[in-house]
C-alpha positions as CSV (number, residue, x, y, z in Angstrom):
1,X,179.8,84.2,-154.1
2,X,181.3,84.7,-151.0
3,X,181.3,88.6,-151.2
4,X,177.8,88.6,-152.3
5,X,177.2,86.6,-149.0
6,X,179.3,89.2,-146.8
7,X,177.3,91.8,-147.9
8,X,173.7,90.1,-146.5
9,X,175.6,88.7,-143.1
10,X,175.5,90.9,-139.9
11,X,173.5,92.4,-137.0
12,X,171.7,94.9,-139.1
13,X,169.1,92.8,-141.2
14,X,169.7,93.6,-145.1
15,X,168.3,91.3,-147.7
16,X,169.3,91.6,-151.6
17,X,165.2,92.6,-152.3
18,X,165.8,95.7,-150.1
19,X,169.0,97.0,-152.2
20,X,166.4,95.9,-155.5
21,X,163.6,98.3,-154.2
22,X,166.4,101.2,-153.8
23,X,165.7,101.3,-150.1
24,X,167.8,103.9,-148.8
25,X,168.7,102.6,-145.4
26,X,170.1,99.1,-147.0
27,X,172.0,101.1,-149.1
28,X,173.8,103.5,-146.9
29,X,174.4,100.3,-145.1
30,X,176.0,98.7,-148.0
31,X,178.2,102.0,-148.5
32,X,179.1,103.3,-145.1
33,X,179.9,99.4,-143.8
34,X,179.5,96.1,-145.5
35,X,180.7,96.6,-148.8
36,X,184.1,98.3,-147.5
37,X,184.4,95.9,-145.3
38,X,183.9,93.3,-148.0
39,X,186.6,94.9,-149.9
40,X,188.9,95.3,-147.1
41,X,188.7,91.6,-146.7
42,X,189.3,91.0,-150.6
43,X,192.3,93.2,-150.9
44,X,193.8,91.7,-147.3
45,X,193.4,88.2,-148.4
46,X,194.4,88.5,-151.4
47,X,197.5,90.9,-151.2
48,X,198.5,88.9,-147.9
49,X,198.5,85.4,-149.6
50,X,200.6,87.4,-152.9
51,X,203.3,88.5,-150.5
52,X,203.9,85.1,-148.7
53,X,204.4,83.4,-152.6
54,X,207.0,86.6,-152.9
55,X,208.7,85.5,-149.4
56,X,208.8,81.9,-150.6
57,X,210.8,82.6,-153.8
58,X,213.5,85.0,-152.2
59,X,213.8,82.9,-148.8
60,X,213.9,79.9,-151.1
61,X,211.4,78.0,-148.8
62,X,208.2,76.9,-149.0
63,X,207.8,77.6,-144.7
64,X,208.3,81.6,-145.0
65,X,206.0,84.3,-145.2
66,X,205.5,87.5,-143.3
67,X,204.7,86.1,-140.1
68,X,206.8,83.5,-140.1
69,X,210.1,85.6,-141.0
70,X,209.9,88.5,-138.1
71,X,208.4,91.1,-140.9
72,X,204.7,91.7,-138.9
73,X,206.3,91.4,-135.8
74,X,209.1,94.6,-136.9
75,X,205.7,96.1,-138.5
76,X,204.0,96.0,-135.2
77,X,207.1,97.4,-133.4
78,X,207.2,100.3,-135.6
79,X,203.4,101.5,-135.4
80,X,204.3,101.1,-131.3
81,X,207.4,103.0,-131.6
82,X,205.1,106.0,-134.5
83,X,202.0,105.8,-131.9
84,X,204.6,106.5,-128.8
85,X,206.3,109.3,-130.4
86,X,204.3,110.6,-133.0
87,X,200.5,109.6,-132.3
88,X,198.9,112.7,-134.2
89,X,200.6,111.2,-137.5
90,X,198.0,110.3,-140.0
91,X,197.9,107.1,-141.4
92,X,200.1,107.0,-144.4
93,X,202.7,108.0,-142.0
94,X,202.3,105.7,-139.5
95,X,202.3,103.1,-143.2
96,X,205.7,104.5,-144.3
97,X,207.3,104.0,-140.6
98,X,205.9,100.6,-139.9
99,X,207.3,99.7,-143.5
100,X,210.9,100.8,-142.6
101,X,210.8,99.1,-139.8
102,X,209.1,95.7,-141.8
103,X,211.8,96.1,-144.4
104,X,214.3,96.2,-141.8
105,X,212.9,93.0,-140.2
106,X,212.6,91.4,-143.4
107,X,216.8,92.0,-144.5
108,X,218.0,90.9,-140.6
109,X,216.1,87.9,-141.7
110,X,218.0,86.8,-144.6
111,X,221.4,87.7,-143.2
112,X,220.8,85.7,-140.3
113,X,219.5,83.6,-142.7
114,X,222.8,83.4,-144.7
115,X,224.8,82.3,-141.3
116,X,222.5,79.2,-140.6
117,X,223.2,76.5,-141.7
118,X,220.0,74.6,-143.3
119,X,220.6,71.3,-142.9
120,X,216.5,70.8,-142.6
121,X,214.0,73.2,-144.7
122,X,212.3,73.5,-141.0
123,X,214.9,75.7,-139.9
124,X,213.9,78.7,-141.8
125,X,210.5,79.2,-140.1
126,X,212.2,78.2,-136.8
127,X,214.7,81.1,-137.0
128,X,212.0,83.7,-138.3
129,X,209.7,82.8,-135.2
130,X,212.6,83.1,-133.0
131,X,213.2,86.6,-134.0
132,X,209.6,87.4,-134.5
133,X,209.5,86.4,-130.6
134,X,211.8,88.7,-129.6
135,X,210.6,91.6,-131.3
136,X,207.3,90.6,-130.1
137,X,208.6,90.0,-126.2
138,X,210.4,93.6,-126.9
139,X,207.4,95.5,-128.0
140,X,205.1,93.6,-125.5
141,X,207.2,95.3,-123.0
142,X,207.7,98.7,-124.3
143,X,203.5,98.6,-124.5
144,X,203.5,97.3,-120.6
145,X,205.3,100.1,-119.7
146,X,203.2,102.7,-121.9
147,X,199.9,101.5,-121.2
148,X,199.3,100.3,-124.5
149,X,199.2,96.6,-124.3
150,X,195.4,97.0,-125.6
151,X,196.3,98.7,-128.9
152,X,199.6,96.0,-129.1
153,X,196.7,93.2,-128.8
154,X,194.0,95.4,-131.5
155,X,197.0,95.5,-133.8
156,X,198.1,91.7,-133.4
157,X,195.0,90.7,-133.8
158,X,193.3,90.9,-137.5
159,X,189.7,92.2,-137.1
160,X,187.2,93.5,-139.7
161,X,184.3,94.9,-137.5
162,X,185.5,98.0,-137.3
163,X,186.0,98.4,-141.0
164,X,184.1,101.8,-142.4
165,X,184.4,104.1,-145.6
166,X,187.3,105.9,-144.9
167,X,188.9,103.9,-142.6
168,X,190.1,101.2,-145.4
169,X,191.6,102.7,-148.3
170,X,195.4,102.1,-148.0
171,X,194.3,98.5,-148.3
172,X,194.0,99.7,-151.9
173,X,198.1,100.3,-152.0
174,X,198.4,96.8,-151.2
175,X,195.8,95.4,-153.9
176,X,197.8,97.6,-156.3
177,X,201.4,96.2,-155.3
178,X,200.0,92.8,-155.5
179,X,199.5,93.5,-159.4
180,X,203.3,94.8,-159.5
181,X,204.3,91.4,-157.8
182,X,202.4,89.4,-160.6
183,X,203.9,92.1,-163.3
184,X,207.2,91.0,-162.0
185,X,206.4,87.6,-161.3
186,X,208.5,85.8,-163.6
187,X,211.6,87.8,-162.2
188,X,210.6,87.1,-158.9
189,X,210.7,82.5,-160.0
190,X,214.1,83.1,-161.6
191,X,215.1,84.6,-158.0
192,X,214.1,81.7,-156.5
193,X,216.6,79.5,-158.3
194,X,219.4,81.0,-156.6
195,X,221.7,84.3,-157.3
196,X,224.3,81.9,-159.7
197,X,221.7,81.4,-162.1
198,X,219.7,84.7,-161.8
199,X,223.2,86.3,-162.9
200,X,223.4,83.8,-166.0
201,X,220.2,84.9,-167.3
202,X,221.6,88.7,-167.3
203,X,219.1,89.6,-164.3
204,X,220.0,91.5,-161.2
205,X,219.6,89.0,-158.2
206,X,220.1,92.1,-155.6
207,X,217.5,94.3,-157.3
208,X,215.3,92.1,-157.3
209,X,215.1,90.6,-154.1
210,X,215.0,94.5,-153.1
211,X,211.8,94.7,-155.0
212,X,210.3,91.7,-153.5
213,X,211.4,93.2,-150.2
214,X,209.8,96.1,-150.7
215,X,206.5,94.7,-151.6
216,X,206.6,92.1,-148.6
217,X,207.4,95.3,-146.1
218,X,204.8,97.4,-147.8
219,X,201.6,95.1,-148.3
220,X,202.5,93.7,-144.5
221,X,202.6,97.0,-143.1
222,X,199.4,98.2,-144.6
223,X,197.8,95.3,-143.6
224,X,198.6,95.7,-139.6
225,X,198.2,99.1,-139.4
226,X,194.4,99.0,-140.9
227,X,193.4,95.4,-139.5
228,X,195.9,94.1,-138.1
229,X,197.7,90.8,-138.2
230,X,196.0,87.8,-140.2
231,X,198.4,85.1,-139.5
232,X,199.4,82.0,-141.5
233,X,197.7,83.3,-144.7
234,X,200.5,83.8,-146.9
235,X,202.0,80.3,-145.4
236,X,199.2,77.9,-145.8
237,X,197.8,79.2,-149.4
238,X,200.6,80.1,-151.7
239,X,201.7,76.1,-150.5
240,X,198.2,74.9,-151.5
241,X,198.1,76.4,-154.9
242,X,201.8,75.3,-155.6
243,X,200.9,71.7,-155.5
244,X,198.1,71.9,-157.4
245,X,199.9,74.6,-160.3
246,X,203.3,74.5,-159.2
247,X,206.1,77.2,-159.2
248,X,205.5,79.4,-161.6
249,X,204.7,82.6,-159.9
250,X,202.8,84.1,-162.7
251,X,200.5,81.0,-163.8
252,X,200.0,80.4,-159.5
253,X,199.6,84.0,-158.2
254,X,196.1,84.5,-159.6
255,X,195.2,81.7,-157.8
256,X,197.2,82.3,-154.7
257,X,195.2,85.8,-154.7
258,X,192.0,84.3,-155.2
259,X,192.1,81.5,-152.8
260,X,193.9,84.0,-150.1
261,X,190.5,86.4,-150.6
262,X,188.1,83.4,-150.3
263,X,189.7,81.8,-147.6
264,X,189.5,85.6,-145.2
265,X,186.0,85.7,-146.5
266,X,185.0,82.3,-145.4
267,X,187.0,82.7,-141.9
268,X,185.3,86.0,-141.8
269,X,181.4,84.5,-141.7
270,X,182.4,82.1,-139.8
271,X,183.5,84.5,-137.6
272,X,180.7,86.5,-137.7
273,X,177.9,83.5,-137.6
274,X,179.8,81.2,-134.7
275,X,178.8,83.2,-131.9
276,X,176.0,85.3,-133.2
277,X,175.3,88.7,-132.6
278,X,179.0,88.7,-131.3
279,X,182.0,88.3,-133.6
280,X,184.6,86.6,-133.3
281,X,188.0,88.6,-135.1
282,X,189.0,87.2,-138.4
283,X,192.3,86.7,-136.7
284,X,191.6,84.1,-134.5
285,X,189.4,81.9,-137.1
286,X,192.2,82.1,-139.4
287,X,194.8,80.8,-137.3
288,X,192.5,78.0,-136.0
289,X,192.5,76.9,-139.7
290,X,195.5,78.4,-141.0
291,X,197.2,76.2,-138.4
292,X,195.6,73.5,-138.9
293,X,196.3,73.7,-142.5
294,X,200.4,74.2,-141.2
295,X,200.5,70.6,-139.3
296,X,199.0,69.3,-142.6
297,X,201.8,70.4,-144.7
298,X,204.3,69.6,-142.0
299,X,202.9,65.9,-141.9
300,X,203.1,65.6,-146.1
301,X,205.5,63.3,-146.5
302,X,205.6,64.5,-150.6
303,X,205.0,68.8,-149.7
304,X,207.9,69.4,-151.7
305,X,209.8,71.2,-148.6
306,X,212.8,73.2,-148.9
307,X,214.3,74.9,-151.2
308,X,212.2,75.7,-154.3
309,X,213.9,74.9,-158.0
């Protein structure tokens, strides 16, 4: 319902009896700019919210996802460091470097991770927005000194409006890797229960944590380099669903996928409706209530912190 909506909602006045009288004009609309920006928003939301259940399961805690564990913040760096030193690199390669560098951000993670101790489950997303910080004070000054502190903010910031045919279709790597993840998923919830007893059931604990790695650091990169960063996504959603389904990963991720797509979309005309004809960036409205959400959680007194299993 909400896509159907996203479709109708904008400057540009287009009403469902124009696309049934075949007018040409609503439907070049639909084409060139609504509709890919409706399914930007669908694959973002949903492949975002996928990842974070991933990052729960191999940080085994219910407070990690991508921008809580330094991974968008090492993505970001890497699209600074591609657009510095390679800015005529199309977009799959700008992709593949800001991945290497997510993936990279992602593994310092857990090995720092490993020399913590955790006496509270708090400590996890503490650590991951302490390194996120730096990376983030460290590319904030590399852009200062490049006169690029306007693309750092574009890239920090997720935004939709500029969404056209053309300019969207990597999201459709992520939608795709999100179907691996729930292909996967029941390796992934044995990973979650610790390396001891992902060895007893004759599974690799190493190759898969890799695999959820890999996914994390791809999806996350995708996502920044074509809208940028939606925060708090895969945090506040995959936590929802799991205490209403629990933590099965492959009877939740459906779920976690289709309330992570509804939840852009509804941030997204809110967005757009708020301060009308102006927008204001998905981004922002989904932090507002993605952070909201995050206190809630904090404040349960039964959220099931810590680690999962």
């Amino acid at each position: 319902m909400l896509a159907v909506v996203s479709l109708f909602v904008g400057v540009a006045d287009v009403a469902p009896a124009d696309l049934l009288r075949l007018d040409a004009d609503a439907w070049g609309l639909v084409a060139l700019s609504r509709g890919p920006r409706t399914a930007a928003l669908l694959l973002a939301g949903a492949s975002t919210a996928a990842v974070g259940t991933i990052m729960q399961m191999l940080a085994r805690n219910r407070f990690a996802e991508p921008s809580t564990t330094g991974t968008v913040e090492f993505a970001v760096l890497g699209l600074l460091v591609v657009t510095l030193l390679a800015p005529g690199l199309p977009v799959a390669g700008k992709v593949v470097v800001a991945t290497v560098f997510a993936l990279a951000g992602t593994a310092l993670f857990l090995a720092v991770l490993r020399r913590v101790p955790l006496r509270s489950p708090l400590v996890v997303p503490l650590v991951g927005i302490v390194l996120g910080g730096v990376v983030s004070a460290v590319a904030t000054f590399i852009a200062y000194r490049t006169d690029l502190l306007q693309s750092l903010a574009a890239w920090t910031t997720g935004d939709f409006s500029g969404v056209l045919a053309g300019r969207y279709e990597m999201l459709w790597v992520a939608g795709a890797l999100a179907v691996v993840a729930y292909v996967v998923a029941d390796r992934f919830t044995v990973a979650g229960l610790g390396e001891a007893f992902t060895t007893n059931l004759g599974l690799n604990h190493r190759r898969t944590v890799s695999t959820g790695l890999v996914i994390v650091s791809v999806v996350s990169a995708v996502v920044v380099v074509t809208v940028g960063v939606v925060p708090f996504l895969g945090l506040v959603v995959p936590n929802v669903v799991s205490l209403l389904r629990g933590d099965d990963v492959r009877r939740s991720l459906p779920w976690v996928a289709t309330f992570g797509a509804g939840l852009v979309l509804a941030c997204d005309l809110i967005g757009r409706l708020v301060r009308y004809p102006y927008e204001v960036p998905v981004g922002v409205v989904v932090g507002v209530v993605g952070s909201v959400l995050f206190l809630w959680l904090l404040l349960r007194r039964d959220t099931g912190a810590g680690r999962v299993g």
